[in-house]
C-alpha positions in Angstrom: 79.5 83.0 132.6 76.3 81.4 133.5 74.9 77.7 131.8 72.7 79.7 130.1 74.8 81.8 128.2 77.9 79.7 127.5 75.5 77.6 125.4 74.2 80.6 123.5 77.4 81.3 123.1 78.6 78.2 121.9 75.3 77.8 119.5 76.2 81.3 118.2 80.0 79.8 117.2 78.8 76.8 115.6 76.6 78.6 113.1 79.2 81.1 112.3 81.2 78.0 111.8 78.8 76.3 110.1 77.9 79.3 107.6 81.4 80.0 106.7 82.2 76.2 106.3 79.0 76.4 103.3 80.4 80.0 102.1 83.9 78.4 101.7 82.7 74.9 100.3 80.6 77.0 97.2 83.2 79.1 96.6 85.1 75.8 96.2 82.5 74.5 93.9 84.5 74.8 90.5 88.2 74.1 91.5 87.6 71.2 93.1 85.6 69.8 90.3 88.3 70.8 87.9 90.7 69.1 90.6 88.6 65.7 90.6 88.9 65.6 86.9 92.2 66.1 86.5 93.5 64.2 89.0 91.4 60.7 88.0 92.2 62.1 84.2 96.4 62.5 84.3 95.3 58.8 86.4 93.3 56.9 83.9 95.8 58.2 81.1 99.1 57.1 82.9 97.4 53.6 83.6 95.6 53.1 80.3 97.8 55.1 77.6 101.0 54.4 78.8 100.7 51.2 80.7 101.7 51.8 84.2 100.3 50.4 87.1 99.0 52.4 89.9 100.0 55.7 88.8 99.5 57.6 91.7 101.9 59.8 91.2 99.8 61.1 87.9 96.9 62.2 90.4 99.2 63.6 93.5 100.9 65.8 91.3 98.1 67.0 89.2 96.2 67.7 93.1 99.2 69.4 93.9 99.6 71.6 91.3 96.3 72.9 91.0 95.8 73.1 94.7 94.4 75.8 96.5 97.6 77.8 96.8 98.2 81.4 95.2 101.7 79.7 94.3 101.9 80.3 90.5 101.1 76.7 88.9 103.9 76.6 86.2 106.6 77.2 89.2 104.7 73.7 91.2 104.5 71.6 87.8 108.3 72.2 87.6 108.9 71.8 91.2 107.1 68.1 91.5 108.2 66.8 88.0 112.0 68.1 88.5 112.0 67.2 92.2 109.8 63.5 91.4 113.0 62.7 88.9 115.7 64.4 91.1 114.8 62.5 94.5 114.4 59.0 92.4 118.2 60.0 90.9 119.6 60.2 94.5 117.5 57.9 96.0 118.8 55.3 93.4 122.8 56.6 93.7 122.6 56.2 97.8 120.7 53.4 97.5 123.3 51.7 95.2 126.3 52.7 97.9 124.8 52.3 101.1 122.1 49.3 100.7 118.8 49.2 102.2 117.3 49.2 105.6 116.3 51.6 108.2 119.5 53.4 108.9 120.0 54.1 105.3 116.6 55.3 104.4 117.5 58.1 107.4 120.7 59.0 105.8 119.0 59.4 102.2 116.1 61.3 103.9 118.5 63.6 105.9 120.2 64.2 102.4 117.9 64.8 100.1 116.0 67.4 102.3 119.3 69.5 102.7 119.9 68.9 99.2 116.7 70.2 98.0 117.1 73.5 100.4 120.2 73.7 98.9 118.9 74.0 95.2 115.6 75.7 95.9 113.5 77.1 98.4 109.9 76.0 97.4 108.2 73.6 99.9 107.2 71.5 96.9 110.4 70.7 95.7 111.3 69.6 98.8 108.7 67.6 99.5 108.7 65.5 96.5 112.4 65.1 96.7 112.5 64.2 99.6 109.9 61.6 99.5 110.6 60.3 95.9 114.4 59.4 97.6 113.0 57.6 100.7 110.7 55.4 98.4 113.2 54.6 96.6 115.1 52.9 99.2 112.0 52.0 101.1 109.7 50.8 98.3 110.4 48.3 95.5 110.3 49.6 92.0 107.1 49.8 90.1 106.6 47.4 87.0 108.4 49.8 84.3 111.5 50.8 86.5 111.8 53.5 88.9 111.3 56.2 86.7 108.1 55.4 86.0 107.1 57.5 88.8 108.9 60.3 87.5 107.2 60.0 84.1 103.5 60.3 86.3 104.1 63.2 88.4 105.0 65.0 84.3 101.9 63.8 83.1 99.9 65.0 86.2 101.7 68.4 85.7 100.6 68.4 82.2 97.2 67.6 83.2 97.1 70.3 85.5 98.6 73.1 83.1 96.3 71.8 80.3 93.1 72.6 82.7 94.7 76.0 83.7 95.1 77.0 79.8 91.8 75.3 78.2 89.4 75.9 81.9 91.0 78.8 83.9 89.0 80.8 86.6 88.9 85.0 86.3 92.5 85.5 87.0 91.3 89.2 87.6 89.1 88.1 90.9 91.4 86.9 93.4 93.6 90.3 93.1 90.0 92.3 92.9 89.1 91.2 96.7 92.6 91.4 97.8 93.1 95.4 97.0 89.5 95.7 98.2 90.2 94.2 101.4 93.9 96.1 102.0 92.1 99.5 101.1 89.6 98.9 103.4 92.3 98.3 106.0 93.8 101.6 105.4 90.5 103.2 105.1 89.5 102.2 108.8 93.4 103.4 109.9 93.2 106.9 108.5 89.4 107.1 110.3 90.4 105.8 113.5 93.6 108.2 113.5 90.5 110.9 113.0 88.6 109.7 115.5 91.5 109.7 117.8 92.2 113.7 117.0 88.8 114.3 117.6 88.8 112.2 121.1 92.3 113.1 121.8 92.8 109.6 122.6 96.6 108.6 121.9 95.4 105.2 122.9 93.2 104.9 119.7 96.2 105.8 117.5 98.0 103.4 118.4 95.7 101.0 117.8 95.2 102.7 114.1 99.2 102.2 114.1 98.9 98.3 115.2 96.0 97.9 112.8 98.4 99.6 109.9 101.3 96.7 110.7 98.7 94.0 110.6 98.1 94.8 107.1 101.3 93.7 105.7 100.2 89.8 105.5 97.5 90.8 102.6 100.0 93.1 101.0 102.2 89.9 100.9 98.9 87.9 99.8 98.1 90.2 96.8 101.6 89.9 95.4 101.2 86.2 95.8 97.7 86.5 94.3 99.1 88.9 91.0 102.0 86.3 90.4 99.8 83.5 90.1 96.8 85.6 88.0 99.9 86.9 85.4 100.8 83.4 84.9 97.0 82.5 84.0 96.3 85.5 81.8 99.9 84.6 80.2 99.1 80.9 79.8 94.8 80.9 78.9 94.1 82.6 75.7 90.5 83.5 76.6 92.7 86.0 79.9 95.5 87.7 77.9 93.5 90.5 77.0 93.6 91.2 81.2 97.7 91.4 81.7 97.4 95.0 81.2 95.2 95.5 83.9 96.7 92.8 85.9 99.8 95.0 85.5 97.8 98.3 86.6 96.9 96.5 89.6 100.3 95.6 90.2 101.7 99.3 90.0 98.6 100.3 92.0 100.1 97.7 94.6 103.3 99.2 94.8 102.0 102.6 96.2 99.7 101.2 98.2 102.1 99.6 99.9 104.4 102.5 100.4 101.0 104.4 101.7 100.3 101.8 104.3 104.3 102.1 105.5 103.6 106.2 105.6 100.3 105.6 107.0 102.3 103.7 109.8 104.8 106.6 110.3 102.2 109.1 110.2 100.4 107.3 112.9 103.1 106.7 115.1 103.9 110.7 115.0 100.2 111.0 116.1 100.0 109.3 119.0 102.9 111.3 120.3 101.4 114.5 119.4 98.4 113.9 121.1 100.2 113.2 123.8 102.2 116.3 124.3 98.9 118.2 122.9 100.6 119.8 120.4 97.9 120.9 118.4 95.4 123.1 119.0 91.7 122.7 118.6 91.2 124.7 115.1 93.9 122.3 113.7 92.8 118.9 115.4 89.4 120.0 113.8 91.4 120.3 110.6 93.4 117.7 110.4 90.5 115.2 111.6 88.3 116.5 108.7 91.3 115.9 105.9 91.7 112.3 107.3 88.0 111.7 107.1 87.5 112.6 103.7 91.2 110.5 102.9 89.3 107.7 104.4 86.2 108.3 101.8 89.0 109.2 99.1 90.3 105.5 99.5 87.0 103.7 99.5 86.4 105.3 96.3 89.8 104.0 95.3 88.9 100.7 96.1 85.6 100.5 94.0 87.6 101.8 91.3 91.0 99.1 91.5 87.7 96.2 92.5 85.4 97.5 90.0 84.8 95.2 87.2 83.2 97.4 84.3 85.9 99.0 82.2 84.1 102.2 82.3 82.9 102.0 86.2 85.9 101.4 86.8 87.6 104.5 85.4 84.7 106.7 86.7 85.6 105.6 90.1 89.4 106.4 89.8 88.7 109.4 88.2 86.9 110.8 90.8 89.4 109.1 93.8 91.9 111.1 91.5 89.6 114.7 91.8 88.6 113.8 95.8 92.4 112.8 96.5 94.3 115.8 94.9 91.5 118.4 96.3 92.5 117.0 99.8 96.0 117.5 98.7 95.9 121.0 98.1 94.9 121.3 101.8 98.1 120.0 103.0 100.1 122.5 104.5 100.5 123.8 108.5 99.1 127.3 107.5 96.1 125.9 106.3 95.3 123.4 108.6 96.3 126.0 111.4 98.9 124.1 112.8 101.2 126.9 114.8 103.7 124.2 116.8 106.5 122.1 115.3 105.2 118.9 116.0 102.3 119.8 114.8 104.2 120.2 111.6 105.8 117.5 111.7 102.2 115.1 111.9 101.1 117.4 108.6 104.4 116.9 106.5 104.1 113.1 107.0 100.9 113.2 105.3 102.4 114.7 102.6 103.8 111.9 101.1 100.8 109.5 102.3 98.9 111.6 99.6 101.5 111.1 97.0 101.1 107.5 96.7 97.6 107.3 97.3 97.5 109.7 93.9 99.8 107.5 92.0 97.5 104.6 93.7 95.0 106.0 91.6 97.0 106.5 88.3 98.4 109.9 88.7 101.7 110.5 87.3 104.5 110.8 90.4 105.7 114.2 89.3 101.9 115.7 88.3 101.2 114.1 92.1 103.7 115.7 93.8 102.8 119.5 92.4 99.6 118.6 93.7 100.9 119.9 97.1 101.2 123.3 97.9 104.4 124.3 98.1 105.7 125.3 101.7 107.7 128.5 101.0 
């Protein structure tokens, strides 16, 4: 690479940089605004209500719980005021038997990390346990005793729950984007796994299957996401109205997921039947036209599950629904010509594909299933 082009290249990298640095910052706008205030809020009252001196523990644990995370907030609150009063409790026990110094704050350290494993997995929990015990033996103890600290990181949780209840974002959106970026994903595998039929390209397939095993992280993410929104629609009064569709999404989660593990399977079965040619032109032509329009089928889906209009929204799954079981009907060998076994075999794992992008949609499992035409 020429002078020349490796700084284009490097100017073209900073303004991508740059732009998603100022897409990310707005998008932070609100919730760090609502993290400034309650942070130097559970602060100011700790110092000024109750009397204690350089609460910091008020503001860290407020920060924390809010955070950025999809972590539900209720389950951090609980994990830095029970883990705050824990780590102070052994810190102040090992403390009392072994005496201060180096050595000792190494053994409490070592302990209270394998302690806190041992109770709970969260990383929080750990964390503050862990640290709490080492100031203990590290630190002296702050004007009040050393439970003062313990009494902080409460009131910073309280802070933080107070802003989720009283100020809470759309729990709705998070969980929105998510589905609309993980049916996108299966979208694009179902189209390459087309486009590979129609190039006879096993090589493309498998990258349709890699693409489909990528896509587990934002299943993992939506879950994470729909945890932490039920918690807000359970604890802000303005968002309960939403737990129903919350739940919907949920559900709709569920299949997906099982679609994107058939998807997988079906894909996988692909590759190999395009490598012993096991179809014939009539049925790749068949088969590559049933996966394009289940790739359409599924964008439709995900305007539908994204959608934010109650009655956009059920226009959109009502016509995934109609595209989705029309395609269905298609789905035996006959019909798609297949005439060899392996063939078969690539249009029966399909089968079930369909199923759970119908009950994706919010088609009852047994209506989905007759969908398909029987194979007598």
């Amino acid at each position: 690479m020429t002078a020349p082009q490796g700084l284009s290249a490097s100017k073209k990298f900073l303004r991508a940089r740059l732009r998603t640095g100022f897409i990310r910052s707005r998008n932070s706008l609100v919730p760090a605004v609502q993290m400034t205030v309650c942070a130097v809020g559970a602060y100011a009252f700790a110092e000024y209500i109750l009397g204690h001196s350089g609460p910091l523990f008020a503001a860290t644990s407020s920060l924390i719980a809010l955070g950025f995370s999809r972590d539900p907030r209720l389950r951090r609150v609980v994990e830095v005021g029970f883990g705050c009063t824990l780590g102070i409790v052994v810190g102040d026990l090992l403390l009392h038997w072994l005496g201060s110094g180096i050595w000792q704050a190494a053994v409490v350290l070592l302990f209270s990390i394998l302690l806190a494993r041992f109770l709970d997995g969260g990383s929080i929990f750990t964390t503050q346990l862990g640290l709490q015990s080492l100031l203990v033996v590290l630190l002296p103890a702050p004007a009040g005793g050393p439970f003062t600290r313990s009494i902080d990181a409460v009131v910073g949780g309280v802070f933080a729950l107070l802003v989720t209840m009283l100020v809470p974002k759309d729990p709705r959106r998070e969980p929105r984007q998510d589905v609309r970026k993980l049916l996108h994903e299966l979208s694009e595998v179902l189209r390459e796994c087309a486009d590979a039929l129609i190039n006879s390209d096993s090589t493309q397939a498998w990258h349709a299957l890699i693409r489909g095993r990528n896509c587990q992280p934002l299943v993992d993410r939506m879950r994470q996401s729909l945890k932490a929104s039920g918690e807000v629609a359970t604890l802000a009064p303005a968002y309960r109205r939403h737990r129903d569709e919350l739940t919907m999404l949920e559900e709709s989660l569920d299949s997906i997921d099982l679609a994107l593990r058939n998807g997988r399977v079906f894909a996988r079965r692909l590759t190999s039947a395009i490598n012993h040619a096991a179809l014939t032109d009539e049925a790749t032509d068949s088969i590559s036209e049933v996966l394009q329009d289940t790739s359409a089928a599924v964008e439709e889906l995900s305007l539908g599950l994204a959608e934010v209009h109650d009655g956009a929204r059920r226009a959109h799954l009502r016509g995934a629904r109609q595209d989705l079981a029309d395609i269905a009907t298609r789905l035996h060998p006959k019909m798609l010509h297949v005439e060899k076994l392996e063939g078969e075999t690539v249009v029966m794992l399909f089968r079930p594909l369909m199923v759970d992008l119908l009950e994706a949609a919010g088609m009852d499992p047994r209506e989905a299933r007759d969908v398909l035409p029987p194979l007598q």
